[in-house]
Each structure stands twice: as C-alpha cells, then as structure tokens.
PQR file with spaces between the fields and no chain letter, atoms N, CA, C, O and H, PARSE charges and radii, in Angstrom:
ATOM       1  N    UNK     1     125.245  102.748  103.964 -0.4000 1.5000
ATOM       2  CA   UNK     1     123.825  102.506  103.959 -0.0000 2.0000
ATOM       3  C    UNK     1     123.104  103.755  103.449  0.5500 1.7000
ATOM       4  O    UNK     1     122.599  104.645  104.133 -0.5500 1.4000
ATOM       5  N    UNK     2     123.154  103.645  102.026 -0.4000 1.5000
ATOM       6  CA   UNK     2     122.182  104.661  101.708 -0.0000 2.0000
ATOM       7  C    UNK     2     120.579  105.154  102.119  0.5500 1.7000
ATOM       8  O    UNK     2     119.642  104.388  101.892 -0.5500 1.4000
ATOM       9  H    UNK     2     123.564  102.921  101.470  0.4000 1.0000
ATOM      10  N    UNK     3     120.411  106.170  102.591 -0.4000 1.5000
ATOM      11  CA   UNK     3     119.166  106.694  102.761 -0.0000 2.0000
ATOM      12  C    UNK     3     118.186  106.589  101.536  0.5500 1.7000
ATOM      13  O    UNK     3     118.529  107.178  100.511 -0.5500 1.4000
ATOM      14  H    UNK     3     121.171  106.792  102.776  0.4000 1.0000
ATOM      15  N    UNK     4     117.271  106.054  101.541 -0.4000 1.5000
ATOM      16  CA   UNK     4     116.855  106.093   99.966 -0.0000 2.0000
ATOM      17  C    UNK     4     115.382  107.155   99.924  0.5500 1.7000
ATOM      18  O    UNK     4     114.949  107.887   99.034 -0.5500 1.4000
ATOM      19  H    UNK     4     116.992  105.576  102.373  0.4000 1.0000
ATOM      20  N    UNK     5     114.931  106.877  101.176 -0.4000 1.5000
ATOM      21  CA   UNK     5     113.137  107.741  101.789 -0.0000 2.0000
ATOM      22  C    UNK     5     113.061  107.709  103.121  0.5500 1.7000
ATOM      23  O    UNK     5     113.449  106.654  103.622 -0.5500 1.4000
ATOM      24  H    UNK     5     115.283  106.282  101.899  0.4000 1.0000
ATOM      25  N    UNK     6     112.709  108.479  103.801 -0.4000 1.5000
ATOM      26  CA   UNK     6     112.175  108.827  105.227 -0.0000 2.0000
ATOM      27  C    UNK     6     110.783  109.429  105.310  0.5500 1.7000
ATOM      28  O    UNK     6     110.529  110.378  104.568 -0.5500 1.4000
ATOM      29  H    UNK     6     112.394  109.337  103.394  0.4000 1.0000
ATOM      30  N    UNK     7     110.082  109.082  105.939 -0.4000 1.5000
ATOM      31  CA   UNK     7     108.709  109.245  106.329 -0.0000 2.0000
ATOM      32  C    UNK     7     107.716  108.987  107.950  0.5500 1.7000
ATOM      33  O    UNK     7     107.398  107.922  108.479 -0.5500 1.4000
ATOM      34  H    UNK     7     110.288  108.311  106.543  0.4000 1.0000
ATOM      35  N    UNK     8     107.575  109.703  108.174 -0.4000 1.5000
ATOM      36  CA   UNK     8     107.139  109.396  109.704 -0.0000 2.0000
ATOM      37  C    UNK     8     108.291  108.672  110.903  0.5500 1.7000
ATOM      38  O    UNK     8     107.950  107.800  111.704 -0.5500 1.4000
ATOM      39  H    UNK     8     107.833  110.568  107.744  0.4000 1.0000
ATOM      40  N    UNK     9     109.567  109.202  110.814 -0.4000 1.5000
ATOM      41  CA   UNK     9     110.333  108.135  111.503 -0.0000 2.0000
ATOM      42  C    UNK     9     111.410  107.242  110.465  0.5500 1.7000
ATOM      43  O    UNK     9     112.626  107.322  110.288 -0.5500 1.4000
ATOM      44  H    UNK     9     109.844  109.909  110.164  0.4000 1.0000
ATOM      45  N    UNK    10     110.471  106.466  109.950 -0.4000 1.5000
ATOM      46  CA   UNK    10     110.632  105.448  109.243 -0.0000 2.0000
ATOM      47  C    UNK    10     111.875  105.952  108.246  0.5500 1.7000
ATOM      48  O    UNK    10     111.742  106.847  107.412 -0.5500 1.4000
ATOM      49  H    UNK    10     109.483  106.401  110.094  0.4000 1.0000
ATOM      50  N    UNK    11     113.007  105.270  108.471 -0.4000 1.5000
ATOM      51  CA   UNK    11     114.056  105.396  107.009 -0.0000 2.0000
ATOM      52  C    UNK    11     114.045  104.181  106.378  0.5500 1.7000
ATOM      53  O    UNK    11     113.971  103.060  106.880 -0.5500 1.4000
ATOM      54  H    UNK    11     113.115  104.543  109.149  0.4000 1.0000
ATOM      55  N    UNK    12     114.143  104.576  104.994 -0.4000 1.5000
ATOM      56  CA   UNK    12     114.139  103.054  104.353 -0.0000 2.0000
ATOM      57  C    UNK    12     115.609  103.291  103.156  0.5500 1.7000
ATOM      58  O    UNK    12     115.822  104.170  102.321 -0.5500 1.4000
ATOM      59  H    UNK    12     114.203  105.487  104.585  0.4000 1.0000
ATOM      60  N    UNK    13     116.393  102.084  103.560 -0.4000 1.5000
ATOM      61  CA   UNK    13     118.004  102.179  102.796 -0.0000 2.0000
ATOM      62  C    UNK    13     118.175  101.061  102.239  0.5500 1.7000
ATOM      63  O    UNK    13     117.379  100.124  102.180 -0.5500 1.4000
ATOM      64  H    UNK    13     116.220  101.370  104.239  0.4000 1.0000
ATOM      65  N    UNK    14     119.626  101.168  101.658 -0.4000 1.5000
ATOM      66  CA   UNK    14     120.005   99.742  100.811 -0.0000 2.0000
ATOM      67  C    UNK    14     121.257   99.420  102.068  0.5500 1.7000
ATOM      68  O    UNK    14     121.744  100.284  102.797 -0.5500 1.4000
ATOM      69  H    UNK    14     120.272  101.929  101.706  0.4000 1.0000
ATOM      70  N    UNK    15     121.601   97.933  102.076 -0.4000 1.5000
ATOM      71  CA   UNK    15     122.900   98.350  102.661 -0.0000 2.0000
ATOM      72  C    UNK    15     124.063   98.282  101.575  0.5500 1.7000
ATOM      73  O    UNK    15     123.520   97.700  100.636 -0.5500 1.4000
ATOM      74  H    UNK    15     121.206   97.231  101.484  0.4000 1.0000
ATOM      75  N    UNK    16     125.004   98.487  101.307 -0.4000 1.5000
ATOM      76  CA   UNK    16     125.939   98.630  100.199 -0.0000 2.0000
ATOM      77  C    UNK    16     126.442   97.347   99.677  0.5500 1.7000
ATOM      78  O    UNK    16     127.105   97.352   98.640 -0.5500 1.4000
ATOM      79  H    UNK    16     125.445   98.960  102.070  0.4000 1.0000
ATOM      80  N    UNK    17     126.190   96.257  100.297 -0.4000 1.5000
ATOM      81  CA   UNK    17     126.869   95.053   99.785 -0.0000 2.0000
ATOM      82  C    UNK    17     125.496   94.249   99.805  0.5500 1.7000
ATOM      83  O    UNK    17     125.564   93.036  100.005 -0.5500 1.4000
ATOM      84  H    UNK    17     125.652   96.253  101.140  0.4000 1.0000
ATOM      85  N    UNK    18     123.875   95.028   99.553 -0.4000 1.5000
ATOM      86  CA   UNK    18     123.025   93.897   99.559 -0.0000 2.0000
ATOM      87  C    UNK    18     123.006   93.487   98.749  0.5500 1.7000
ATOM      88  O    UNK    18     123.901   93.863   97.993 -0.5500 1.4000
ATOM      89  H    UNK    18     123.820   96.013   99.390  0.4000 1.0000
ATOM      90  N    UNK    19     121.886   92.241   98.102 -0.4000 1.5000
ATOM      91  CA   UNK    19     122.091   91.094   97.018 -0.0000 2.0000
ATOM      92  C    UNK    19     120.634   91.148   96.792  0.5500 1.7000
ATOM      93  O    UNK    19     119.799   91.799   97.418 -0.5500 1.4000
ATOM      94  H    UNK    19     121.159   91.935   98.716  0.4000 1.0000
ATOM      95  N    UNK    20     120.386   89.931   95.258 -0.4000 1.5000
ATOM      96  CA   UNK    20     118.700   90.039   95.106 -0.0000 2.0000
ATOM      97  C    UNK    20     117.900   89.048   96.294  0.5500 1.7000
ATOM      98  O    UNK    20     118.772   88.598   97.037 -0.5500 1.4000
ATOM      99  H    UNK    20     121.065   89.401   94.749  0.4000 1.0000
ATOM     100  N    UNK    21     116.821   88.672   96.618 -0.4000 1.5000
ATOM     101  CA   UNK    21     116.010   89.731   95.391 -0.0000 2.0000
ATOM     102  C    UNK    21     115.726   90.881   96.078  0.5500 1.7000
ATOM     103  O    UNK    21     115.654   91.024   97.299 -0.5500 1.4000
ATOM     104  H    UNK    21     116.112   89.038   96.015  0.4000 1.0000
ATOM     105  N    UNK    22     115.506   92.032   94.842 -0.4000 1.5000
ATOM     106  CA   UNK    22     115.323   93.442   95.307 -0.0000 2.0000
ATOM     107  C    UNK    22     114.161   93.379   96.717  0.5500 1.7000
ATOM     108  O    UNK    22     113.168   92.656   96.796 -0.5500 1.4000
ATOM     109  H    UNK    22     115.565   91.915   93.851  0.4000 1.0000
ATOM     110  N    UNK    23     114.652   94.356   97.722 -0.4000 1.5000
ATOM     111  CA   UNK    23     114.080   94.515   98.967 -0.0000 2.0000
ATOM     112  C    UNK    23     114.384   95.541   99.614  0.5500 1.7000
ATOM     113  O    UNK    23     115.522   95.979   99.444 -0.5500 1.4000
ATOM     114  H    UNK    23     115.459   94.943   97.658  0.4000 1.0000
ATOM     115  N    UNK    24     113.520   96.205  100.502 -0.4000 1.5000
ATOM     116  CA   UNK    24     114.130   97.834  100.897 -0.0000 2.0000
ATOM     117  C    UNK    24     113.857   97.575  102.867  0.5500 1.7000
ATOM     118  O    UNK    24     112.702   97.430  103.267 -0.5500 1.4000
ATOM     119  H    UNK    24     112.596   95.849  100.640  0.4000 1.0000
ATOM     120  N    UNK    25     114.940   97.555  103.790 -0.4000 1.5000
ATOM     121  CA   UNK    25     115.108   97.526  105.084 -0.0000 2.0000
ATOM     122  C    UNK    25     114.854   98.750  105.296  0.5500 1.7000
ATOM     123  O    UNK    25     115.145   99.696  104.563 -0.5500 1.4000
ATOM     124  H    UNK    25     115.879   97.673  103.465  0.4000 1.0000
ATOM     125  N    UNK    26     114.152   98.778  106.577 -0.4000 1.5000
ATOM     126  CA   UNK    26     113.298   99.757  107.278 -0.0000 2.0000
ATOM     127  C    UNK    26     113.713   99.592  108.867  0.5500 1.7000
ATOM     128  O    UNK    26     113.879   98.591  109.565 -0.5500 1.4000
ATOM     129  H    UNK    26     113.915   98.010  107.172  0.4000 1.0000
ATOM     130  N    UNK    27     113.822  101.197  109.172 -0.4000 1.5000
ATOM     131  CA   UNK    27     114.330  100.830  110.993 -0.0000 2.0000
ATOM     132  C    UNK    27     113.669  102.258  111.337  0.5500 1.7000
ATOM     133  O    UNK    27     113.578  103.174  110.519 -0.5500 1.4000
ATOM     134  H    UNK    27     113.687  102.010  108.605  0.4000 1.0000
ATOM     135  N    UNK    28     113.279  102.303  112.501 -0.4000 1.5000
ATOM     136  CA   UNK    28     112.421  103.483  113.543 -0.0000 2.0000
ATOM     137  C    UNK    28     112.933  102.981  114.893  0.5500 1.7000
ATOM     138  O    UNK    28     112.737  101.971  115.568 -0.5500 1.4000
ATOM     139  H    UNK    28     113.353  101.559  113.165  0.4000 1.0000
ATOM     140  N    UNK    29     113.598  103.984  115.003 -0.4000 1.5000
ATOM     141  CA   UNK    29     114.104  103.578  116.770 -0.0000 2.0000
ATOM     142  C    UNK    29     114.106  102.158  117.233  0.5500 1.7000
ATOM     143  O    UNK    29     113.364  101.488  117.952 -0.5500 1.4000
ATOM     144  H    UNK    29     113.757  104.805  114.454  0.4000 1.0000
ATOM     145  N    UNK    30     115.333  101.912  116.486 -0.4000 1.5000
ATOM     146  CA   UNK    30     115.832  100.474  117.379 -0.0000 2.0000
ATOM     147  C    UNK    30     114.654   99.137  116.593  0.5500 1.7000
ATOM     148  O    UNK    30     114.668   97.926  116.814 -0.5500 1.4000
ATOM     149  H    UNK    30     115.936  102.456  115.902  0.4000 1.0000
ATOM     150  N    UNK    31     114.005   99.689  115.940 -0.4000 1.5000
ATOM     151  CA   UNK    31     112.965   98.523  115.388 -0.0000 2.0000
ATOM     152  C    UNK    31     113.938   98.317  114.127  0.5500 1.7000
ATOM     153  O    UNK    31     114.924   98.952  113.755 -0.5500 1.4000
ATOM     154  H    UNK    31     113.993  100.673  115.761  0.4000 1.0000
ATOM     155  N    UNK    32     113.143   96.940  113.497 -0.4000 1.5000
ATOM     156  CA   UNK    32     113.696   96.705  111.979 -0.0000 2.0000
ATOM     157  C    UNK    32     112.765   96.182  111.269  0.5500 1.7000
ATOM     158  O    UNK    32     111.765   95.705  111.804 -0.5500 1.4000
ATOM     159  H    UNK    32     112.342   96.424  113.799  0.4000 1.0000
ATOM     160  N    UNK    33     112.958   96.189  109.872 -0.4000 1.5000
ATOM     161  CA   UNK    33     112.457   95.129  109.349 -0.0000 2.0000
ATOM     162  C    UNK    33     113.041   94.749  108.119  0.5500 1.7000
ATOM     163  O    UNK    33     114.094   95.244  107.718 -0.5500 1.4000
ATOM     164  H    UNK    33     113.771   96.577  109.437  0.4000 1.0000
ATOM     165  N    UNK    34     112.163   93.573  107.276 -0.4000 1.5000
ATOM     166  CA   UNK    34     112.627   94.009  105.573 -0.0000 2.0000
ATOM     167  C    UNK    34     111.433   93.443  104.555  0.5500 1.7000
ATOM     168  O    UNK    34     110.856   92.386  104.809 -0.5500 1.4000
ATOM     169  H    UNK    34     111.307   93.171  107.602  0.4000 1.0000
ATOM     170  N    UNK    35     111.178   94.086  103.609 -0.4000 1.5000
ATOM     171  CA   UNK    35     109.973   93.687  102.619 -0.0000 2.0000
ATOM     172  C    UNK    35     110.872   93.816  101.369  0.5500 1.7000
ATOM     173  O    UNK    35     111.541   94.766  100.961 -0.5500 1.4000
ATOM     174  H    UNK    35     111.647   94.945  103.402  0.4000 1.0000
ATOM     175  N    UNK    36     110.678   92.537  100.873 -0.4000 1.5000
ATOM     176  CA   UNK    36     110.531   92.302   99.333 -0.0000 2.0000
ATOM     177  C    UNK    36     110.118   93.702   98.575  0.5500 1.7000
ATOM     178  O    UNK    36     109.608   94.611   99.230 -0.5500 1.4000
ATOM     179  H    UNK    36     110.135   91.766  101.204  0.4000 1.0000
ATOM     180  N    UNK    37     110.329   93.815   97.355 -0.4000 1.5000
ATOM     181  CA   UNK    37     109.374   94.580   96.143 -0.0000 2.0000
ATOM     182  C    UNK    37     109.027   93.957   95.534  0.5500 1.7000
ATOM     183  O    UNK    37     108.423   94.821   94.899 -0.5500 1.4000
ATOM     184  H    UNK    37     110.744   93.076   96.823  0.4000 1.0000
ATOM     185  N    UNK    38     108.703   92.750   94.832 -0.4000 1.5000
ATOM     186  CA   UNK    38     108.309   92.465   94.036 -0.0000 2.0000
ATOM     187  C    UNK    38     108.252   90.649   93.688  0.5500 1.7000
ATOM     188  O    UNK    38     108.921   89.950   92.928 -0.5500 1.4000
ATOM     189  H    UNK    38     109.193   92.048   95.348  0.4000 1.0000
ATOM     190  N    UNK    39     106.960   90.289   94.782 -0.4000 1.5000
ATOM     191  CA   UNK    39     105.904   91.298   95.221 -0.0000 2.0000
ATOM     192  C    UNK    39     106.138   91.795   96.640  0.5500 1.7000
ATOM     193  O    UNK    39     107.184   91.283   97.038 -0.5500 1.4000
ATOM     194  H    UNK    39     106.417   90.857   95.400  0.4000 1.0000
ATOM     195  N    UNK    40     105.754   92.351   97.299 -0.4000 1.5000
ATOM     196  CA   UNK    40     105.325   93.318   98.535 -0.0000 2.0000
ATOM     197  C    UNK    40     105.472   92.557   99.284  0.5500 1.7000
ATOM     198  O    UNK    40     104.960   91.576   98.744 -0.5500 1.4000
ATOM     199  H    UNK    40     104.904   92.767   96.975  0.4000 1.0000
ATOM     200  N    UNK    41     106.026   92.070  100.753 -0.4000 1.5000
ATOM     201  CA   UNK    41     106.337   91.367  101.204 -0.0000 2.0000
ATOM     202  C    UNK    41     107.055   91.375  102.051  0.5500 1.7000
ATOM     203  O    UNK    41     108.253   91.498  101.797 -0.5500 1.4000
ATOM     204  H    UNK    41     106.442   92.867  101.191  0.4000 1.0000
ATOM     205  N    UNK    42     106.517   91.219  103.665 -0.4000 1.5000
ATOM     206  CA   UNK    42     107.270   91.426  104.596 -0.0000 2.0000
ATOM     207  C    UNK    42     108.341   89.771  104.671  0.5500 1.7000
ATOM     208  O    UNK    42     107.921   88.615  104.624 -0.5500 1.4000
ATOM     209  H    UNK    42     105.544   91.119  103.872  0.4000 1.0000
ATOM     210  N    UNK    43     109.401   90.132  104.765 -0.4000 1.5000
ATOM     211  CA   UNK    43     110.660   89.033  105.155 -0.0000 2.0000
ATOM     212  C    UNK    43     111.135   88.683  106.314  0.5500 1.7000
ATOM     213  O    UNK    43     111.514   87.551  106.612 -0.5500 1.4000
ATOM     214  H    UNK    43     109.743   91.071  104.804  0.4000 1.0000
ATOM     215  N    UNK    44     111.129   89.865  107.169 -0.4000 1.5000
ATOM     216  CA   UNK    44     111.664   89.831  108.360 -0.0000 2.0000
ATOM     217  C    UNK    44     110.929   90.933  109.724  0.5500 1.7000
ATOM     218  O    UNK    44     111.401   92.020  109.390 -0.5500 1.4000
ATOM     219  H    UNK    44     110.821   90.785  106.927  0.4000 1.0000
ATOM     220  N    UNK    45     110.537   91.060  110.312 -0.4000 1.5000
ATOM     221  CA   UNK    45     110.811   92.283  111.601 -0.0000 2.0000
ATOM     222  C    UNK    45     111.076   92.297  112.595  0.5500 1.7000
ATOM     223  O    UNK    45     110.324   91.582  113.257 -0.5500 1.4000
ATOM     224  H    UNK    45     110.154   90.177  110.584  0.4000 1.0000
ATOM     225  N    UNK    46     111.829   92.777  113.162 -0.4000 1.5000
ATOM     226  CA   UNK    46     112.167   92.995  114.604 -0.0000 2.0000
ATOM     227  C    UNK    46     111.663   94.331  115.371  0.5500 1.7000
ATOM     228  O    UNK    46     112.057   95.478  115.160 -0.5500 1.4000
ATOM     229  H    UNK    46     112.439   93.358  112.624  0.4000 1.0000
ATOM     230  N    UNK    47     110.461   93.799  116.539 -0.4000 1.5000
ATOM     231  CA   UNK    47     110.032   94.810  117.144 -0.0000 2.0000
ATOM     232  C    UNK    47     109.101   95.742  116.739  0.5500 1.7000
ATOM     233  O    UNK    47     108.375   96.398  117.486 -0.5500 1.4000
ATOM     234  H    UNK    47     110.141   92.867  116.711  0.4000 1.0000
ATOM     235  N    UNK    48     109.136   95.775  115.723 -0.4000 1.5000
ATOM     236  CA   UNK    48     107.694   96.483  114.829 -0.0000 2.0000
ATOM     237  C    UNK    48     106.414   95.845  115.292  0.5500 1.7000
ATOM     238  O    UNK    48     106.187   94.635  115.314 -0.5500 1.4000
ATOM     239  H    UNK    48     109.726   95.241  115.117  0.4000 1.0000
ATOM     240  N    UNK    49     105.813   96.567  115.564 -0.4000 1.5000
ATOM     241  CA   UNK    49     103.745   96.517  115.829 -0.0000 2.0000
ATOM     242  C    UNK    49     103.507   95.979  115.006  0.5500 1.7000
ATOM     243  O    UNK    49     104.325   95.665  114.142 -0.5500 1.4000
ATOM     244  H    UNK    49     105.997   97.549  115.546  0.4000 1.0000
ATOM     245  N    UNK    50     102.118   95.646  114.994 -0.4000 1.5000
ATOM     246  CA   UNK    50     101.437   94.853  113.567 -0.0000 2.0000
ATOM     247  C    UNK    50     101.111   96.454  112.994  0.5500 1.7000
ATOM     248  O    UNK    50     101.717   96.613  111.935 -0.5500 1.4000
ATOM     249  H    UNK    50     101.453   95.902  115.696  0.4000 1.0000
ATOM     250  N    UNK    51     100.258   97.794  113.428 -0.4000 1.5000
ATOM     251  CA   UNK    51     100.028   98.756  113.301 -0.0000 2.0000
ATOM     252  C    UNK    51     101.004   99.302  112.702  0.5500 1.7000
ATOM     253  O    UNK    51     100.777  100.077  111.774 -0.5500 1.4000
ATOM     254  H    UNK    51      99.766   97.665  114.289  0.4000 1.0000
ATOM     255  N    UNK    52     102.234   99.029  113.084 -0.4000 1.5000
ATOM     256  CA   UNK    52     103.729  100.261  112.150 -0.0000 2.0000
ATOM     257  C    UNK    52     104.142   99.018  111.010  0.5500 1.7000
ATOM     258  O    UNK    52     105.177   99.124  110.353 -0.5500 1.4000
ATOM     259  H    UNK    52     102.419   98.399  113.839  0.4000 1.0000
ATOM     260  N    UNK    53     103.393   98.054  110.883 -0.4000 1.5000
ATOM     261  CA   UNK    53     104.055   97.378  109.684 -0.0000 2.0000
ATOM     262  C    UNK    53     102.924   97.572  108.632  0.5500 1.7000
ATOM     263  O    UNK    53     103.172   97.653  107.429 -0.5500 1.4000
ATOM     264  H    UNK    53     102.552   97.968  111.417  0.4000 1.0000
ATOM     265  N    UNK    54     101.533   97.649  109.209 -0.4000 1.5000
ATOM     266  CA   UNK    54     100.536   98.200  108.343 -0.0000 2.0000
ATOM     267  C    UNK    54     101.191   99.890  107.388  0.5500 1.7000
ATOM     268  O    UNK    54     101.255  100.359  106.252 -0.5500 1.4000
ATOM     269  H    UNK    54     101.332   97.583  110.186  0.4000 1.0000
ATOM     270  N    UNK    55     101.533  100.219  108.766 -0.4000 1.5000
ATOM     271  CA   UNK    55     101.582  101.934  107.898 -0.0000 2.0000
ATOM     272  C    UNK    55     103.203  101.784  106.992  0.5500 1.7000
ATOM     273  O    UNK    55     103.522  102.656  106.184 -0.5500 1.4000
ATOM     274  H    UNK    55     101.481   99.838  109.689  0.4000 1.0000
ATOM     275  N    UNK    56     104.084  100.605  107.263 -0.4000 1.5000
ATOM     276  CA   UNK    56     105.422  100.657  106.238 -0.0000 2.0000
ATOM     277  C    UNK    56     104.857   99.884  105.239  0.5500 1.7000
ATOM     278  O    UNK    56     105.561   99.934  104.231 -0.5500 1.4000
ATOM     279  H    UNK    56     103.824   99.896  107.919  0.4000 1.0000
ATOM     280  N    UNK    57     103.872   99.186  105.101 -0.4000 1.5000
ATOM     281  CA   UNK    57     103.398   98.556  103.748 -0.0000 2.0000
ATOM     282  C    UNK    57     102.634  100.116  102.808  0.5500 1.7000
ATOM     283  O    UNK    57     103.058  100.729  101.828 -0.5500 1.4000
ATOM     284  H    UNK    57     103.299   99.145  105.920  0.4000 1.0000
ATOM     285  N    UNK    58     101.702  100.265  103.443 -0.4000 1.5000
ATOM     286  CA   UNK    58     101.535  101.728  102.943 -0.0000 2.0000
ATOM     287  C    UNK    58     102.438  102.718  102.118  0.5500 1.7000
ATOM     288  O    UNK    58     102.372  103.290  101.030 -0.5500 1.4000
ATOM     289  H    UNK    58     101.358   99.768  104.240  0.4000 1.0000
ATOM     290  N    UNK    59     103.523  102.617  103.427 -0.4000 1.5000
ATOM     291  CA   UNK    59     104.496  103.870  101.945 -0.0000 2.0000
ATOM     292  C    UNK    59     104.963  102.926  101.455  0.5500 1.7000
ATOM     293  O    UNK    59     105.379  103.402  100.399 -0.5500 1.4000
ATOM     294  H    UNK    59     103.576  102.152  104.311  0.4000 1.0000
ATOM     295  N    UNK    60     105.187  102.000  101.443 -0.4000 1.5000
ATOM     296  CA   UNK    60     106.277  100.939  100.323 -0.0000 2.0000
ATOM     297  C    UNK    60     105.291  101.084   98.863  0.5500 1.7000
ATOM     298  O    UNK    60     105.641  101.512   97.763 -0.5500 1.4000
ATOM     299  H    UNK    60     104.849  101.614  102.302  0.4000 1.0000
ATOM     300  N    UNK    61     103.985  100.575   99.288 -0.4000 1.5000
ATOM     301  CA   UNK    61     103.203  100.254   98.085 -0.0000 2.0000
ATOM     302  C    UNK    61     103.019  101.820   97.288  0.5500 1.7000
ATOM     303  O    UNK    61     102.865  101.796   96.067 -0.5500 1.4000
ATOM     304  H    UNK    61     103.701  100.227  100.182  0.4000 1.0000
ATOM     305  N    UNK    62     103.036  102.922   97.877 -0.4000 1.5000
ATOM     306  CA   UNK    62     103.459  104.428   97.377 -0.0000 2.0000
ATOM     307  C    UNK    62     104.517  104.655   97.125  0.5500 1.7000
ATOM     308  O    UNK    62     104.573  105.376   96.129 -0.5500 1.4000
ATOM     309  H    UNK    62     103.162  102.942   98.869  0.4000 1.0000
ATOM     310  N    UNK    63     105.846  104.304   97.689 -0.4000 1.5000
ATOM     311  CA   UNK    63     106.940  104.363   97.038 -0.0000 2.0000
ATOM     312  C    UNK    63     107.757  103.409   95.644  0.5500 1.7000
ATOM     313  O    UNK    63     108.719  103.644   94.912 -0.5500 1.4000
ATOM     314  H    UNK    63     105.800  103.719   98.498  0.4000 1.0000
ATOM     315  N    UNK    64     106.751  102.233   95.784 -0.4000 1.5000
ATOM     316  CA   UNK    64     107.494  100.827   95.465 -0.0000 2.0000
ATOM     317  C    UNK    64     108.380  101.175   94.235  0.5500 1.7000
ATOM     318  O    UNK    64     109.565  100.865   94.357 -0.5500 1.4000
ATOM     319  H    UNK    64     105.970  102.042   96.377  0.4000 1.0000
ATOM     320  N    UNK    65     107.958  101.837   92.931 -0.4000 1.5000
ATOM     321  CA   UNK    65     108.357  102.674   91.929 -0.0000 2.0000
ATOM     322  C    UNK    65     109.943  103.145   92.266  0.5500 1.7000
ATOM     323  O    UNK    65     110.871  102.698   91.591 -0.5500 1.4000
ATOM     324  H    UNK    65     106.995  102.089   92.833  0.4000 1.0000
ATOM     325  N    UNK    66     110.191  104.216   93.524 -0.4000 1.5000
ATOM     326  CA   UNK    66     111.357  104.986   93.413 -0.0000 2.0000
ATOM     327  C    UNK    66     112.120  103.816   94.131  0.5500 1.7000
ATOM     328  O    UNK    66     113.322  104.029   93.971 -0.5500 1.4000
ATOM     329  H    UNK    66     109.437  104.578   94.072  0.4000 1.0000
ATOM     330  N    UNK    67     111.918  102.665   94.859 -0.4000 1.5000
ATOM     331  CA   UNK    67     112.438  101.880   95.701 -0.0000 2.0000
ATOM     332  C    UNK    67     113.332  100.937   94.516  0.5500 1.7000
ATOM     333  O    UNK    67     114.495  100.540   94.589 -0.5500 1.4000
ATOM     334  H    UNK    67     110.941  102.492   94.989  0.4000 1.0000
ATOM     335  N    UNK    68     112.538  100.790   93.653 -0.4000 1.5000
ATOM     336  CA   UNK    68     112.906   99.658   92.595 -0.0000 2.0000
ATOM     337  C    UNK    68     114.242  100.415   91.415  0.5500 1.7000
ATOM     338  O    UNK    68     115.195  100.004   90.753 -0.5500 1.4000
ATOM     339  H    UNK    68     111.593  101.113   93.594  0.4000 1.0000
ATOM     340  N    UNK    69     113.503  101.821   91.722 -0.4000 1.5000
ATOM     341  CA   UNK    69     114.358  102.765   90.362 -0.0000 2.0000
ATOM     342  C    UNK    69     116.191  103.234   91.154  0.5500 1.7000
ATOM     343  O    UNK    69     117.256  103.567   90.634 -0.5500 1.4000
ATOM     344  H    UNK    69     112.729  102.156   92.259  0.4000 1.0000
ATOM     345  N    UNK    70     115.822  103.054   92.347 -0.4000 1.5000
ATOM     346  CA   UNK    70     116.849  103.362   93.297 -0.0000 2.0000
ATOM     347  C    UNK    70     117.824  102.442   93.454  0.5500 1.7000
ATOM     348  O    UNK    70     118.996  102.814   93.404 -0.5500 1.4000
ATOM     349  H    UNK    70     114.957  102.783   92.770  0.4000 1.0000
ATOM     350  N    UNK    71     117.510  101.130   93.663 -0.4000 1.5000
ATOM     351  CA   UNK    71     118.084   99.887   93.447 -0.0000 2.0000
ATOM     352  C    UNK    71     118.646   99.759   92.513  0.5500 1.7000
ATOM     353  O    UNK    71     119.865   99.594   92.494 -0.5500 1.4000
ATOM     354  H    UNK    71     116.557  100.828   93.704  0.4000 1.0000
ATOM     355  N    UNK    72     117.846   99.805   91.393 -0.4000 1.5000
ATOM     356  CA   UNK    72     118.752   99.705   89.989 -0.0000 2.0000
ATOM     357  C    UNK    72     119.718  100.694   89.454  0.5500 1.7000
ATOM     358  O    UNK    72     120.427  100.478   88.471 -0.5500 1.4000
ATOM     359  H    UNK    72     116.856   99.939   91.408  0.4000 1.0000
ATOM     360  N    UNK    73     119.713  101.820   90.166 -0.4000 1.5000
ATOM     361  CA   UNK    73     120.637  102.869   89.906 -0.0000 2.0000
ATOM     362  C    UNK    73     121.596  102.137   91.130  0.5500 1.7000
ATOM     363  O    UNK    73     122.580  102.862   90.982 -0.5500 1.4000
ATOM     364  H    UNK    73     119.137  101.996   90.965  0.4000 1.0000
ATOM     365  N    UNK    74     121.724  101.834   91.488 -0.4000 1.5000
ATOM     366  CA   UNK    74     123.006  101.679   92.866 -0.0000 2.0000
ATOM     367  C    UNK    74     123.434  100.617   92.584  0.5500 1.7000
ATOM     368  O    UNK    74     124.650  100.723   92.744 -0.5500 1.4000
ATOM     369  H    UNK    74     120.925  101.245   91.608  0.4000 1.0000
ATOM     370  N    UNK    75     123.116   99.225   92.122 -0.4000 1.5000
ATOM     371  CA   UNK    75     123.243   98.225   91.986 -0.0000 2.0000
ATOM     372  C    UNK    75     123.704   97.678   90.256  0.5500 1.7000
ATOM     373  O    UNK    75     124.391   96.674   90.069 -0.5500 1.4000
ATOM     374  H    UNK    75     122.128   99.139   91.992  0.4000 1.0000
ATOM     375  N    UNK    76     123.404   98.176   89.612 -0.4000 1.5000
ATOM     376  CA   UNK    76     123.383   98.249   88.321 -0.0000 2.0000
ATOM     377  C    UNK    76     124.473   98.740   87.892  0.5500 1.7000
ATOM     378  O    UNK    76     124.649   98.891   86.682 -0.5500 1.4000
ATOM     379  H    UNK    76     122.846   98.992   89.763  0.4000 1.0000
C-alpha cells in the first residue's frame, strides 16, 4: 500500500492490486474512506465526520493532479 500524500493525519494510498476507476483511499485512525478522481467523489466511508470528509475533499481537490499522475505511474 503505497503512501502516495499525508496531510493532517490523513494518508492517502493505492492498494497494490487496485483496479479502475481511478480513486485514492484515505484512513486517520481507524477511519476510512474512498473518493473517485474523476470526478471528485466520495464512494465509500467508514467513521469519518461529515467535517473530516469536508477537509479530505479539500486536499483531494488540491492534490487531484499528483493523485491521478501517481496512479498512472504505478499502474501503467
């Protein structure tokens, strides 16, 4: 499970055998989730606030760029 960004807690990875469509999983102590890239898009969460899914849309939509460029380097 590659590390791909960390920010406030928040790590966001690939897992090594994921599939399309491109999407970047997010976990903070025992929480989870997963958002789409394209478009933006929460899929799943477990245990996440509405407040900590506000602030992981935030860096996603600031990261979305290296999330997508990261994917395609690992996957590709």
């Amino acid at each position: 499970m590659p590390t791909i960004y960390s920010d406030n807690g928040f790590r966001f990875f690939f897992y090594s055998n994921d599939h399309l469509p491109i999407h970047i999983p997010v976990e903070k102590s025992g929480k989870t989730a997963k958002f789409l890239l394209d478009p933006i898009e929460l899929t799943n969460s477990k245990k996440f606030s509405a407040s900590e899914l506000r602030e992981i849309r935030i860096i996603i939509n600031s990261k979305v760029d290296l999330f997508k460029e990261k994917w395609n380097e690992y996957f590709n």
